[in-house]
N, C-alpha and C positions, 0 to 999 in steps of 0.2 A: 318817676324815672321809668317805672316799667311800663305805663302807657305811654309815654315816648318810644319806647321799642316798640312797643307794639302799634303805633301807630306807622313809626316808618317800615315796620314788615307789610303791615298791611300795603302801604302804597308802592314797594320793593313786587308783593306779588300779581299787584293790579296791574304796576306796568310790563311785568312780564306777559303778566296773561293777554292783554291787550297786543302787547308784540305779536303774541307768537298767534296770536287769531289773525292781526291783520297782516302778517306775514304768509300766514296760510292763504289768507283771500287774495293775496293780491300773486300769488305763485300761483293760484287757479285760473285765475284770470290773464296771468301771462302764459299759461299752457293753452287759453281758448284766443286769445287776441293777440299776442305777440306772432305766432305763423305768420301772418301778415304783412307783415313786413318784411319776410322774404319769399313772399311770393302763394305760400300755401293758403288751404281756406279751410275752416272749420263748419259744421253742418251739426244738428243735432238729431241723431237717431229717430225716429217717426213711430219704427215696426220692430217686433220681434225677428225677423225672418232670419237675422245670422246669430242670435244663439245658441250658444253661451258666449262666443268670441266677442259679438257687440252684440248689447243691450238697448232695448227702448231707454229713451232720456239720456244714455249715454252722448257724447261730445267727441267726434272724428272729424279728424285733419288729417285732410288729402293735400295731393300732389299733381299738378299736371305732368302728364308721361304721353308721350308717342304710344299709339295700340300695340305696334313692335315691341316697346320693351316690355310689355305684361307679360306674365308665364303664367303654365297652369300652377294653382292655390296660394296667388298672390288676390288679397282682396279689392275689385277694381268700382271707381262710380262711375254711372253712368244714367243717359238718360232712356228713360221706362221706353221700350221698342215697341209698348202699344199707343203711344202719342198723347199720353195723360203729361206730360212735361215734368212728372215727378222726377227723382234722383233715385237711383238705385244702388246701395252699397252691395254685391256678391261677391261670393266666391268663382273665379276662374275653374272653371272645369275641363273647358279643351279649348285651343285658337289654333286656328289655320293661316294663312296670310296665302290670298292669288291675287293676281290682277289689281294689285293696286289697294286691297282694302283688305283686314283683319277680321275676322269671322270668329263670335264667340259664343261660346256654352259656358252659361255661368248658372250660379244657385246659391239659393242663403241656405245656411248648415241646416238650420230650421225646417225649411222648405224639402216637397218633395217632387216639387215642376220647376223645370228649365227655364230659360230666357236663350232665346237667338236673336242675336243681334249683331250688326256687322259695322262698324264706322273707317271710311277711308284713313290711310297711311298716315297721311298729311294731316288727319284728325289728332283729337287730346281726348283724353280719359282721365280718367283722377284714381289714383293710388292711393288708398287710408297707408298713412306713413305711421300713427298712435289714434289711441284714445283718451277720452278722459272719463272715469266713469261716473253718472248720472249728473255730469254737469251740464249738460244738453235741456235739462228741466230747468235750471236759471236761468241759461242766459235765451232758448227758446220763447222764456216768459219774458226776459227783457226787449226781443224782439216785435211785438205786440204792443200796437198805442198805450196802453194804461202801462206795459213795464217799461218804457222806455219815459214816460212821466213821472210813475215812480223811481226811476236810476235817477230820478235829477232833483226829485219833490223829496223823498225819504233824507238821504245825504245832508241839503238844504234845512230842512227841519230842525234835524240833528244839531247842525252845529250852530242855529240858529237856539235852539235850546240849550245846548252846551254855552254858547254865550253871555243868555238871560241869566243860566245858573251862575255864572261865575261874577256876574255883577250884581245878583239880588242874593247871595249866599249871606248867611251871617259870618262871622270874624273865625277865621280858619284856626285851628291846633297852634299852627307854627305863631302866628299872629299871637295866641293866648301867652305863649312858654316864652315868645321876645318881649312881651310886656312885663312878662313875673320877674326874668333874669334880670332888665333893666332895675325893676324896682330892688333886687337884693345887691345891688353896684356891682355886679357880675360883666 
């Protein structure tokens, strides 16, 4: 009787623990790929430049915003104003707005040089709305031919293994205690 309790605690705390992981993974995952569906984009952190706020490997989700609505020490993306095509998450330091386009002084907290860079009115910038921190080191790797092989070969495996186990396992607990019950006319 008491490794019956004990067996159903054990399986009582397997499936919680099992919950509560893939409940945590999949609430990670909805904070890096659900944005999307309205509209935001997540990015995964590259550099130090705005530490402590963001981190390398950290995970930010921007916003598309008009250059008008940014203010100074709102943190805004943009692209590198020396023509490298990278993304640049700073800090707003000063904007002006003449003639038609939005003139900005930004900087990572990190950092101790400027960026000038000006993008017309009618342009878009990105606004980091949160982060997520050092989830940017997964799914950056998932990014890349071998993790995105991996997203689909690991999973696959799994329950291809979980399969084989559960048809070449030998005769379960429960299976044992319904045969002994039977045999005492219980």
């Amino acid at each position: 009787m008491f490794s019956l309790r004990l067996h159903k605690a054990r399986r009582l705390c397997g499936a919680a623990l099992t919950w509560a992981i893939g409940g945590f993974v999949v609430a990670l995952l909805a904070a890096a790929v659900a944005p999307a569906a309205i509209g935001l984009h997540s990015y995964a952190v590259q550099s130090g430049s705005m530490t402590p706020t963001i981190d390398t490997g950290d995970l930010v989700v921007a916003r598309g915003i008009s250059p008008t609505q940014a203010a100074v020490g709102d943190i805004v993306m943009f692209k590198d104003p020396e023509g490298t095509g990278r993304l640049i998450s700073h800090r707003v330091r000063a904007l002006h707005v003449r003639h038609g386009r939005s003139y900005f002084i930004t900087r990572g907290d990190a950092n101790t040089g400027f960026e000038h860079w000006n993008v017309p009115n009618s342009g878009t910038i990105g606004e980091i709305v949160y982060r997520v921190p050092k989830l940017g080191f997964v799914l950056g790797g998932i990014g890349s031919g071998p993790g995105r092989i991996g997203l689909v070969a690991i999973p696959t495996l799994l329950l291809l293994g979980l399969g084989l186990l559960r048809i070449w396992r030998p005769a379960t607990f429960r299976e044992d205690t319904a045969a002994g019950s039977e045999a005492d006319g219980s």
